[in-house]
Every structure is written in C-alpha cells, then in structure tokens.
N, C-alpha and C positions, 0 to 999 in steps of 0.2 A: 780733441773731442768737444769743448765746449765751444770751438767755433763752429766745428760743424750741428750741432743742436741751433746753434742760430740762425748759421745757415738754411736747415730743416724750419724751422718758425719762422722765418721769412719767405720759403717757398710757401709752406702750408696756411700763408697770411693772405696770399690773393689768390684766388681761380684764374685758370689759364684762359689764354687769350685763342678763341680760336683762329686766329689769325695767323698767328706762331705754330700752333701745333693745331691741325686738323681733326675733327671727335675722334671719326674714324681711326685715324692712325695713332693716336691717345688709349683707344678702347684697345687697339692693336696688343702698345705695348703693356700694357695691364694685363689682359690675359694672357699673352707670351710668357711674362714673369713670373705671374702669379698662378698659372695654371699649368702651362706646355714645361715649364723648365722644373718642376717638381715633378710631373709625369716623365718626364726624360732622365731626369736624375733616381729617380726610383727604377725606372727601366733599367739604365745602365750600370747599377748598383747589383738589380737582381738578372743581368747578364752575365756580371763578371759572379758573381756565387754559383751562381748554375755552370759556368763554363770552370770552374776553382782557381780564378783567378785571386778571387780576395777568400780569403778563409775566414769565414768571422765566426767566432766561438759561440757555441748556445746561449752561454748565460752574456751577452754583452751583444746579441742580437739584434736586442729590441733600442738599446740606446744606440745600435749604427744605424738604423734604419730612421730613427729618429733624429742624429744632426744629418742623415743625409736630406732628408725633408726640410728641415730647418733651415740650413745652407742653401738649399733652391729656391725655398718659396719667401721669402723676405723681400720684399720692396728695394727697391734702389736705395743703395745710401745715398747719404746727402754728399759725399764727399765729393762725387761726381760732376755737381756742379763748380767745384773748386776744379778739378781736373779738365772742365770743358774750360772754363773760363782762363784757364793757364794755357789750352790748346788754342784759344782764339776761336773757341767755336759760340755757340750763340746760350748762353747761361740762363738765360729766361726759358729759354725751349725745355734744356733740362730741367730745371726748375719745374715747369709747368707736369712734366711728362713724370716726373716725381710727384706730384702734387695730385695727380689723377690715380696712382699707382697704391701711393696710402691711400685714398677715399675708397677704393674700388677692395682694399684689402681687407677689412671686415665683413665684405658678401661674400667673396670668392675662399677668403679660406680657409670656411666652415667645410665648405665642399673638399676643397682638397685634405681636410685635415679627416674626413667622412669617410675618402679614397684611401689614404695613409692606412685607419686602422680597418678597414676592409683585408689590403695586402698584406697588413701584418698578418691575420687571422688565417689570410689565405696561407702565409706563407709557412706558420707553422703548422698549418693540418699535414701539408707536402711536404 
C-alpha cells in the first residue's frame, strides 16, 4: 500500500503529456469510469433484483446499493501502473490516464452520487 500511495503522488505530480495520451481519449476514459460504469453497475445490480436473482434484504438495501456504487465509480487504482509496467506496457500513459481520472473525479461524482440517491428513492417507492 504505501508503494502504491507513491506511486499515486508521482502520477498526480505531473499533468499528462498529450502526446502519450490524446484529450479526447483521456476525457474518454474519465467518463467511462467515472460515469458509464456506475450507470452499468447500478443497472445490473437492479436487473438481477427485479429478475430475483440477488435477494437483498430491506433493511441491508441501502448499504448494497451503496458499495455497489462505490465499487464502480472510484478512479483507477494506482496499482495499475505497477501492473502495466510489469506487462511491458507503457506506464506513463497509465500514469497520465490515472492522473486525469482523479482531476475529473470531484466534478463528475456529484452527479453520479445526484443519480445514486434519485434510484434509491426511486427504488423504494417501487
């Protein structure tokens, strides 16, 4: 853990190079992560309750609905760039594509956290 905290400070120490990683495909994966895969996981979440696949209990509800949010919409770990860099892939890129993902994570997930208690609200009137 605290090499990956280093790791994390050392990416979040310089702005990405567009050269490496392109805005666009930068912006990409920020709201992929940080938007689409909390929408997707909430989806699939209230698929399989409506279809009873998962049974979740009344009073323990609200706290599934809650790490399943929490699980999706969280930023890339940093451990990632340890793992590209062990795959021989290119560690600055991940680095960088991390480093856009925190910046962009305190705009975007007011919104989704906005979404979150909407569904819940919605999901108990139903």
């Amino acid at each position: 853990m605290p090499i990956n905290l280093i790791l994390l400070g050392a990416a979040l120490s310089r702005p990405p190079t567009p050269s490496r990683l392109p805005p666009l495909t930068a912006i990409g994966i920020a709201v992929g992560r940080l938007v689409l895969m909390p929408l997707c996981g909430l989806g699939v979440a209230r698929l399989m309750a409506a279809l009873q696949l998962a049974r979740v209990p009344y009073h323990v509800a609200d706290p599934f609905w809650l790490v399943v949010l929490i699980l999706t919409c969280t930023p890339t770990a940093p451990n990632t760039v340890v793992f590209a860099d062990l795959a021989g892939e290119d560690r600055r890129m991940m680095s960088d594509a991390i480093f856009v993902q925190f910046c962009a994570a305190p705009f975007l997930l007011p919104f989704v956290l906005t979404a979150f208690v909407t569904f819940t609200c919605e999901v108990r009137v139903s």
